[in-house]
C-alpha positions in Angstrom: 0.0 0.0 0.0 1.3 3.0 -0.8 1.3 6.5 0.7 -1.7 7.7 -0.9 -3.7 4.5 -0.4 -2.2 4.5 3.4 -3.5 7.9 4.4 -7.1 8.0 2.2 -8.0 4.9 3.7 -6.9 6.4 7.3 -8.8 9.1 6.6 -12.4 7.2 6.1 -11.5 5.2 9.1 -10.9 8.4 11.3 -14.3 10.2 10.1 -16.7 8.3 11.9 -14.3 9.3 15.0 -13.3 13.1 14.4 -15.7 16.1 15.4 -15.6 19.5 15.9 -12.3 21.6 14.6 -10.7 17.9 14.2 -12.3 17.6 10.9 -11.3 20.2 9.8 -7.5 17.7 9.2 -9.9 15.8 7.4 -10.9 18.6 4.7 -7.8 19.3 4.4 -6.1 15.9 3.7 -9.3 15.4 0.9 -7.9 18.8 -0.7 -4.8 17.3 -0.9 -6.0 14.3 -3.9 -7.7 15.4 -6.9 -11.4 14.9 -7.9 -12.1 13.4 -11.2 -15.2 14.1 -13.3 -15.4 12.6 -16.9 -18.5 13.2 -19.2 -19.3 11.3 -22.2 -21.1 12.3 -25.3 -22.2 9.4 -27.5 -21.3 9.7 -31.3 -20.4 13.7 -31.1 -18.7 15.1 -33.7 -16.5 18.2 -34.0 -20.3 20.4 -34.0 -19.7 22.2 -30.3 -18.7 26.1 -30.2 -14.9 25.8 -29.0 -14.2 23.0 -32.4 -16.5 25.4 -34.5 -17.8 22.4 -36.6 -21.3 24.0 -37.3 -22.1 27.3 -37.5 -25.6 26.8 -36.3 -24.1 25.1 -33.0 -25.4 26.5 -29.6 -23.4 24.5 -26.5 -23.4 27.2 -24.5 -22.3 24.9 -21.4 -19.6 22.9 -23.3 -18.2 26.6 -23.8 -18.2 27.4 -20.7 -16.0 24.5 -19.8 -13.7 24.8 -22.8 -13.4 28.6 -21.4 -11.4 27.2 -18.4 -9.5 24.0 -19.7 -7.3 23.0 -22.4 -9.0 22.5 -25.8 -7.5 19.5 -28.2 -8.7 20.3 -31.7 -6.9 17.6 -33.2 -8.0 14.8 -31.2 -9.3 11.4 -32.6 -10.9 7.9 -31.4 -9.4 5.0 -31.0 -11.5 3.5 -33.3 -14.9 4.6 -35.1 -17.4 2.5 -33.0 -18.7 3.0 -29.9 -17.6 -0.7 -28.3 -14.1 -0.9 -29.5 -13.6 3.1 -28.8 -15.0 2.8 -25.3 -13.3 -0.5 -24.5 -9.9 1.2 -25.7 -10.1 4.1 -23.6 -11.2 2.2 -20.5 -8.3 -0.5 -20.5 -5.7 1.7 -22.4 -5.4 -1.0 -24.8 -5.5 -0.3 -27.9 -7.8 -2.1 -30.6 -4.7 -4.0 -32.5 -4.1 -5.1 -29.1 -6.8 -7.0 -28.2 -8.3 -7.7 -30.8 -12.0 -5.7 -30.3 -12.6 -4.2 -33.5 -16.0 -5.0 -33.3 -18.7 -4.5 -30.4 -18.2 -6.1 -27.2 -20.5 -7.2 -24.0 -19.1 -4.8 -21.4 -18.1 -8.2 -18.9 -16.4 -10.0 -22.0 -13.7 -7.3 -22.7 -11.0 -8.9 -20.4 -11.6 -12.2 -22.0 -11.3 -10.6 -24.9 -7.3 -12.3 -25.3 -4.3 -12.5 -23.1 -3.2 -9.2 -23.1 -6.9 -7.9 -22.6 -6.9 -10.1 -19.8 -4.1 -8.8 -17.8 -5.9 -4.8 -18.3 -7.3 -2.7 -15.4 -9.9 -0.6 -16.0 -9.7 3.3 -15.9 -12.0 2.9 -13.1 -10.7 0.3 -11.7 -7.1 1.9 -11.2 -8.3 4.8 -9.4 -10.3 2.7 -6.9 -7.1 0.5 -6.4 -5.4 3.8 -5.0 -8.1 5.3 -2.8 -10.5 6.5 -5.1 -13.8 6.0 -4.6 -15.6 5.6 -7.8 -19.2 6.1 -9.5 -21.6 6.5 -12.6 -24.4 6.5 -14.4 -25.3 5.8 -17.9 -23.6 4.3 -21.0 -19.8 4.0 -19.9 -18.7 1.3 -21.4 -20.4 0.2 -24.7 -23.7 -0.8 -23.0 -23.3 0.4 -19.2 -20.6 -0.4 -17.2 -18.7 -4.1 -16.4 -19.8 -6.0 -13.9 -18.2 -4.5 -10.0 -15.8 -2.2 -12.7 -17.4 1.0 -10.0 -18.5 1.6 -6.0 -22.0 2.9 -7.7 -23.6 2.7 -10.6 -26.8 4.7 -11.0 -28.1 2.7 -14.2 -29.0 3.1 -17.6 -32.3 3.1 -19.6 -32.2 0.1 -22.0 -31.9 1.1 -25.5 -31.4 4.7 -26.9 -35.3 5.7 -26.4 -38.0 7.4 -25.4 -39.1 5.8 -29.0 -42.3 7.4 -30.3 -45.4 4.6 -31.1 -44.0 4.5 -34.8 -40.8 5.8 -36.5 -40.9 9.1 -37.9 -39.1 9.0 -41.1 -36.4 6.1 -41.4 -37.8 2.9 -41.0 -35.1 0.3 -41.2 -35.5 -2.0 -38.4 -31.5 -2.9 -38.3 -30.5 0.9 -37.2 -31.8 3.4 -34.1 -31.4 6.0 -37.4 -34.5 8.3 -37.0 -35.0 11.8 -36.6 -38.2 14.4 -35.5 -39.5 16.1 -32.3 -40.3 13.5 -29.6 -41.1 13.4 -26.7 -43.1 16.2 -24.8 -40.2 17.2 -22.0 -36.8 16.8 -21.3 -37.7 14.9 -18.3 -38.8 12.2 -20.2 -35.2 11.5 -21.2 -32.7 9.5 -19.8 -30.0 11.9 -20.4 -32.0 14.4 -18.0 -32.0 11.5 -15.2 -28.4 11.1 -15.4 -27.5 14.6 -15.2 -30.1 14.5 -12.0 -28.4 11.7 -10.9 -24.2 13.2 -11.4 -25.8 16.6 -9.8 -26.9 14.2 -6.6 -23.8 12.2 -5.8 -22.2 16.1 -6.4 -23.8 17.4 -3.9 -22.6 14.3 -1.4 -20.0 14.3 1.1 -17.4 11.8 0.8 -14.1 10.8 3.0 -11.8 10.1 -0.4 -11.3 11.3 -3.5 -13.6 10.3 -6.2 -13.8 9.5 -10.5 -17.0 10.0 -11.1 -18.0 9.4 -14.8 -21.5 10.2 -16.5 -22.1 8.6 -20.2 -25.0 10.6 -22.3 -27.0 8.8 -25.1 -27.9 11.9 -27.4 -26.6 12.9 -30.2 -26.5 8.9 -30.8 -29.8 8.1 -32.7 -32.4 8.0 -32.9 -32.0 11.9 -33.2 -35.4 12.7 -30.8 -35.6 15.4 -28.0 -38.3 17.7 -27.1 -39.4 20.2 -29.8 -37.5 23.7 -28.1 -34.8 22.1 -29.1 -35.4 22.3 -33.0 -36.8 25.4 -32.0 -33.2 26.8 -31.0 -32.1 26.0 -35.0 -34.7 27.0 -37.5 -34.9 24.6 -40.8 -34.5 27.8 -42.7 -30.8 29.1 -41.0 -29.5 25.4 -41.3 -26.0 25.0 -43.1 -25.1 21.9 -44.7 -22.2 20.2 -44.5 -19.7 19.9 -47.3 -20.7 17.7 -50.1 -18.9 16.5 -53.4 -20.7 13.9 -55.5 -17.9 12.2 -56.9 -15.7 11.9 -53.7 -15.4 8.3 -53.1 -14.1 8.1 -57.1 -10.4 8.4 -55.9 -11.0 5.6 -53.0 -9.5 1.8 -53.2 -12.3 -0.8 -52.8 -11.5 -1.8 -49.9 -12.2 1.7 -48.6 -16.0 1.3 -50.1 -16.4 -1.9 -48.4 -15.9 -1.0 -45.0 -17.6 1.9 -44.9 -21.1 0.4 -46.6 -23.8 1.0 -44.7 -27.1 -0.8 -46.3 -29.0 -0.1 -43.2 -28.6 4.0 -43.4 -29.5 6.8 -45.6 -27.4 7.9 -47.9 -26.9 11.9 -48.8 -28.4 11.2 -52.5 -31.9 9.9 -50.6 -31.6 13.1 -48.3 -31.5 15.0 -51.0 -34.0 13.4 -53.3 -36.5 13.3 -50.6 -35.9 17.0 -49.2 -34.6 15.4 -45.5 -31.0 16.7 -45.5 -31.4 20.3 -43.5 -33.9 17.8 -41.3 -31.5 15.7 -40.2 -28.9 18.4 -39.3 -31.4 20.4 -37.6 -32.2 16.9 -35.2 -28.4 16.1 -34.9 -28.0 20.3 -33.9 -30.9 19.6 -31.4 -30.0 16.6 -29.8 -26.3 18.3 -29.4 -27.9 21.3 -27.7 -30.0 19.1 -25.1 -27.0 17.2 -24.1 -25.2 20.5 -23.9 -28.1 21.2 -21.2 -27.4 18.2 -19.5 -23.9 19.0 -18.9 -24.5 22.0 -17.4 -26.7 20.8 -15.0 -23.8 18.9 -13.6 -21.1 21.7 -13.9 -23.8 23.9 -12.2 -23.6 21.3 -9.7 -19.6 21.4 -9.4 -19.5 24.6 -9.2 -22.4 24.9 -6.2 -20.2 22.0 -4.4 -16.9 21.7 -2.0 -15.6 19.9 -4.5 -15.1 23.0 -7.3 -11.8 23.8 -7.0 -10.0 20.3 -6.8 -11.6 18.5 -9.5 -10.3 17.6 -12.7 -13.2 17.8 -15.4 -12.8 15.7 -19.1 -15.3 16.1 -21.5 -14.7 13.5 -24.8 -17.4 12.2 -27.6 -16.3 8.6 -28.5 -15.8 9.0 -32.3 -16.9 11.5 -34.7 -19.9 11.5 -36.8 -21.1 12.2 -41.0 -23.8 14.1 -41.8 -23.7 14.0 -45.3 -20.1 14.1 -46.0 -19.0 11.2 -48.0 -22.3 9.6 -48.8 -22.9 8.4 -45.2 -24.9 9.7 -42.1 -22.9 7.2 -39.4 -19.7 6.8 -37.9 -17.8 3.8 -39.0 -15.4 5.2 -41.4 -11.4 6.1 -40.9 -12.3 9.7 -42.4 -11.7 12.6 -40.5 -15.5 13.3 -40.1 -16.1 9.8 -38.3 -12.8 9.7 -36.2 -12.5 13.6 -35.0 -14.3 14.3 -31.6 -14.5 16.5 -28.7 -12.0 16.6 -26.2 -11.5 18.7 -23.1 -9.6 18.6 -19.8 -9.8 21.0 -17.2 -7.2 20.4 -14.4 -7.9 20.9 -10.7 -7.4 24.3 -9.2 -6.7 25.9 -13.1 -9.4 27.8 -15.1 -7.1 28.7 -17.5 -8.2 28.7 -21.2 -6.1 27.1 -23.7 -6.2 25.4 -27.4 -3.6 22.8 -28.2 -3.7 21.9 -32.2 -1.4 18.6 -31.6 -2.9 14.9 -32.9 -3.9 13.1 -30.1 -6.1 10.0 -29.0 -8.4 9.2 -26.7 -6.5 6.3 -25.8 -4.3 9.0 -24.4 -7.0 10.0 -21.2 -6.0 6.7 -18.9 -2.1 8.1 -18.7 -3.0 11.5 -18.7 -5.9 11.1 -15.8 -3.6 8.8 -13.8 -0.7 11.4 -13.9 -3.0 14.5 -13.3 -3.7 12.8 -9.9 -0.1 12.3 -9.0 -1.3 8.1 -9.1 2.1 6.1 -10.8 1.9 5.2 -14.0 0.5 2.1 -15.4 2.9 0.2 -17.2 0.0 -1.4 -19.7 -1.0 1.8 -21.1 -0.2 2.5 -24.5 -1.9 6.2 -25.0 0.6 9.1 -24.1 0.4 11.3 -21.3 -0.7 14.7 -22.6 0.3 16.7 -19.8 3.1 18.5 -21.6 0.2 19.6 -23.7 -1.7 21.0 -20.8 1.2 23.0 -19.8 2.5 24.3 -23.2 -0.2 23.1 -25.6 1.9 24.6 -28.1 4.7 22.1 -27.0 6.9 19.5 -29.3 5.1 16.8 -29.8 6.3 13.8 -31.9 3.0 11.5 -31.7 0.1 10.9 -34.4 -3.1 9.9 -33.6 -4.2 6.5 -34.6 -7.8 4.7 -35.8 -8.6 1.4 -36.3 -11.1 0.0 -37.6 -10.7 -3.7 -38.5 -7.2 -5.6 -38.3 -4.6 -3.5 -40.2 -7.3 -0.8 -41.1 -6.0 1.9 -39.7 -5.6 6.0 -40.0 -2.5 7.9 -39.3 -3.4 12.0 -38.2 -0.4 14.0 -37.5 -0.6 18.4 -37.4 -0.9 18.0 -41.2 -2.2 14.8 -43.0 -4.2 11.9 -42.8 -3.3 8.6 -43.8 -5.0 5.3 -44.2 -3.7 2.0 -44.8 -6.3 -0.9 -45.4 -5.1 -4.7 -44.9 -4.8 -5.6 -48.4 -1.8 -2.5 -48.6 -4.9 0.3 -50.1 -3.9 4.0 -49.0 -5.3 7.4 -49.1 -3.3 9.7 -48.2 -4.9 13.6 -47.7 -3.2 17.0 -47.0 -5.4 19.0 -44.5 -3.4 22.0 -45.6 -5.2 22.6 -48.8 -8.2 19.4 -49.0 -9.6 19.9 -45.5 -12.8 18.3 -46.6 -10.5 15.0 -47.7 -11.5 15.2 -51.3 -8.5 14.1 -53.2 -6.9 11.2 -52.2 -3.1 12.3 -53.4 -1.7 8.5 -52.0 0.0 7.6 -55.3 1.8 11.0 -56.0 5.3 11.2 -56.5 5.9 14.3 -54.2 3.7 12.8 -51.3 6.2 9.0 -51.1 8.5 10.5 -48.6 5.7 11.9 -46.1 3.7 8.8 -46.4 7.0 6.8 -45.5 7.5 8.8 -42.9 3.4 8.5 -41.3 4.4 4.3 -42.4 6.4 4.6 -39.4 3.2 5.0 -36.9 1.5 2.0 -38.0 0.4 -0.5 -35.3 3.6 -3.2 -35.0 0.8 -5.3 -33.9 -2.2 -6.5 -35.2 -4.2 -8.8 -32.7 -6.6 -11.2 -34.7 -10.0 -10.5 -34.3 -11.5 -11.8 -30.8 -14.1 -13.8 -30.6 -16.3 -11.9 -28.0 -16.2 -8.8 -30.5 -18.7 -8.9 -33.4 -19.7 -6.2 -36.0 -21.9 -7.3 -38.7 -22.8 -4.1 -40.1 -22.0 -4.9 -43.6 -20.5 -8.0 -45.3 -17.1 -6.9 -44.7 -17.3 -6.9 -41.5 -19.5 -10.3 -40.7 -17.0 -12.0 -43.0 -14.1 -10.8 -40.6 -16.6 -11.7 -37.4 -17.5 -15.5 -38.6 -13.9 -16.2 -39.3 -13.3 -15.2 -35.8 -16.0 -17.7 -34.5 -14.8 -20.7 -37.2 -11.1 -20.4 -36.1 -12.8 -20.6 -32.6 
């Protein structure tokens, strides 16, 4: 046991003895460890004020908490799906480690294969040195794993309220759906979550804590309450940028992971006068969950917990809207690998942008090392405190995506390159192709960059586990029943 872990669990043994003046040692020695709050935001893409992905955006309470944190504008998933992303992040493991490139049952992810089996959960690390630790919602890729937190305050199964019939996409094999629904954001799980985080806030306890809240919306089905297409009239919506032709300069292989039968393309948006629709839900359900979080930094900031707490705010992947045919994540484009993250140290309210490529893979070292706990030797993100004291600072690491075994995306300051199992590539410079139009891979000036992004490739490629399963188009159920048959 070490120091920390010595005088915390003193500490909780000593309350129920102390009174008067003599707990006042005991405020004093909680000061002393760091607070953690993380918030998650299902399938958010760059579209919040401080990323500036939409101009039609209004998170006023994401703002606020970019306003006194540190701001990553180039930051990326681990992978673009919610149960490989998720499962990354929460074991530090990346996906061409153990072999979860697919969805995953939250109690199967350390089973997942040897090196899987030997991870520690985010969670779990910071209750193995004094932390006492909590949630509520979607965490992991359903809830949480099994005993993974001290409390868990419960999810509502599925992503609903669901109206009696679908409103306008009515594909059984996706959540994809989009309109006003229900009457009142208390009707939404998102709302009892924030209730909940604002609760266990208001609390007193005798250690530190990581407290983590996952929110459902802006994943589909794209329903909230009608104010909130109210905020973003049809008529003022922007649409994102669109070039018919762009997947003409892809490999194959490129087209076939990123089919999606089961969702609308932007040619039936357009043809069926839906497009500015579907923006204006995906704006709306963005600005409810933007309400949600400030319930809970209302709540911070009303507690004795303010000043010592260390707030994150991350979306798990990115999202399309349009761009590149699709309205999904599941692609290593910028559009479905880009997301959201923010970290506000303890005692700092200072407001900073860092423009450096970095994962989400990189928030177990980072968290872990903002609370002065030692380092786990497992983790394979970096730890991006140089960046929250310089942001501007040297910074020699790209941001990898994977999605499938030796599919992955390279992102460093400038490009983005993509290497598919069968030795495909697109390579794109954000410096003049932002939108990732032209795919400039086989051009003779480019060899020597794209020799150089080579370099960041996984060294390991884990075979696909047999506890993770995608089946979302025939690519990807091909690549799951092998995994079973070799089973």
């Amino acid at each position: 046991m070490n120091r920390r872990q010595f005088l915390i669990g003193s500490a909780g043994l000593a309350a129920a003895s102390l009174t008067g003046c003599e707990l006042n040692w005991l405020t004093q020695l909680k000061k002393e460890y760091p607070n953690v709050l993380m918030l998650i935001v299902d399938d958010l893409n760059d579209w919040i004020g401080p990323l500036g992905g939409h101009a039609s955006t209004k998170t006023p309470n994401i703002d606020r908490l970019a306003n006194m944190g540190t701001v990553f504008t180039n930051a990326h998933a681990p992978a673009p799906l919610c149960g490989p992303s998720r499962a990354s992040i929460m074991t530090g493991l990346a996906p061409s480690t153990t072999g979860i490139y697919g969805h995953v049952e939250d109690n199967d992810i350390k089973s997942a294969n040897d090196k899987a089996s030997q991870s520690i959960f985010l969670s779990e690390y910071f209750s193995q040195h004094g932390y006492y630790t909590a949630a509520v919602g979607k965490v992991f890729h359903k809830r949480v794993a099994d005993a993974s937190f001290d409390k868990y305050g419960g999810r509502a199964k599925g992503f609903g309220p669901y109206p009696p019939e679908r409103m306008k996409w009515h594909d059984p094999r996706t959540n994809t759906d989009w309109g006003a629904f229900p009457d009142s954001d208390e009707q939404m799980p998102d709302f009892e979550s924030a209730q909940w985080l604002a609760e266990q806030l208001g609390e007193d306890y005798d250690k530190p804590f990581f407290m983590v809240g996952g929110f459902l919306r802006p994943h589909v089905p794209w329903h909230v309450p009608q104010k909130w297409f109210d905020m973003h009239p049809i008529e003022g919506i922007e649409l994102p940028p669109y070039f018919k032709g762009d997947l003409n300069d892809v490999p194959e292989i490129a087209k076939a992971v990123t089919e999606l039968p089961m969702m609308p393309t932007t040619e039936w948006a357009i043809e069926n006068d839906e497009w500015k629709k579907m923006v204006q839900a995906y704006l709306a359900s963005i600005s409810f969950v933007d309400s949600c979080v400030g319930t809970v930094l209302d709540a911070l900031e009303n507690s004795q917990y303010a000043e010592n707490t260390a707030v994150v705010l991350w979306g798990d992947h990115g999202y399309q809207l349009g761009e590149k045919s699709k309205f999904a994540k599941m692609a290593l484009w910028e559009r479905a690998t880009r997301t959201p993250l923010i970290i506000k140290p303890p005692k700092s309210s200072t407001k900073q942008v860092s423009n450096r490529p970095v994962s989400l893979l990189d928030l177990y070292p980072t968290l872990i090392k903002i609370c002065g706990l030692p380092d786990n030797p497992l983790n394979e993100g970096q730890d991006l405190s140089p960046l929250l004291r310089k942001p501007d600072a040297q910074w020699e690491h790209a941001a990898v995506t994977t999605y499938g075994p030796n599919n992955h995306a390279i992102r460093t300051d400038r490009y983005r390159y993509i290497r598919y199992e069968d030795g495909s590539e697109e390579l794109y410079d954000h410096n003049n192709d932002e939108n990732e139009w032209n795919n400039v891979a086989a051009l003779d000036e480019y060899q020597a960059i794209k020799e150089r992004l080579i370099a960041f490739l996984p060294k390991e490629n884990a075979e696909w586990s047999v506890v993770s399963d995608y089946t979302g188009n025939s690519y990807f159920s091909e690549l799951t029943k092998k995994a079973l048959v070799k089973e």
